[in-house]
C-alpha positions in Angstrom: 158.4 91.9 4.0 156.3 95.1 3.2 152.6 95.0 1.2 154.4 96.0 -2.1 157.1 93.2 -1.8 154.9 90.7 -1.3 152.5 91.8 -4.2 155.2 91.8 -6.1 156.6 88.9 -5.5 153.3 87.0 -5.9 152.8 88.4 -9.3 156.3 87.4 -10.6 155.6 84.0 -9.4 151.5 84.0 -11.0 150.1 83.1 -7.3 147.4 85.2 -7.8 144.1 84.8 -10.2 142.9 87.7 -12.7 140.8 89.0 -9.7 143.7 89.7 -6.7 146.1 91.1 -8.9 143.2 93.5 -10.2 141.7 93.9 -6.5 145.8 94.1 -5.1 146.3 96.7 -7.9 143.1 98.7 -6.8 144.6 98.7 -3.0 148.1 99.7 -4.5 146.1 102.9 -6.0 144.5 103.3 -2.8 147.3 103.5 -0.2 149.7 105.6 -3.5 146.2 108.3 -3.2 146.4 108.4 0.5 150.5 108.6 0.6 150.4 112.1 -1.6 147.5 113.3 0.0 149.8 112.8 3.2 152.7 114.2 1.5 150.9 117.2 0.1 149.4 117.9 3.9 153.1 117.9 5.4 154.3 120.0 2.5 151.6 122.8 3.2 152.7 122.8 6.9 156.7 123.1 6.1 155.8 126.4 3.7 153.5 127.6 6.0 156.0 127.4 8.8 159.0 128.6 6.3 156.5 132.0 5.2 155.9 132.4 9.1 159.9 132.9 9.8 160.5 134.6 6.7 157.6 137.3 8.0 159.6 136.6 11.6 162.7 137.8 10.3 161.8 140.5 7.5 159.6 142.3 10.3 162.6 141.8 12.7 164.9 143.1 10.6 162.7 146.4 9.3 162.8 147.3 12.9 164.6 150.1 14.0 165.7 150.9 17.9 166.0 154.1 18.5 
């Protein structure tokens, strides 16, 4: 059963006081935070990788042999 399951299903069944569901929610914020900042890193990397090629194969392709 994963964290948000399990918060979840503790909430639908009221086993927690005022103070976990507020200090669950505050973790939930937390982890949601650290899991774009994570996404946002990888996404930098693909479209720094992607601009690389596309230099790689606009400069391969302006190339002439002679």
């Amino acid at each position: 059963m994963s964290y948000a399951e399990k918060i979840l299903i503790d909430l639908e069944n009221n086993n927690l006081t005022l103070e976990a569901a507020v200090e669950n929610y505050t973790e939930a914020l937390a982890r949601i935070k650290l899991a774009k900042k994570i996404l946002e890193d990888a996404q930098n990397k693909v479209e720094i990788i992607e601009r690389r090629d596309l230099d790689g194969v606009s400069t391969k392709k302006t190339k002439t042999k002679l």
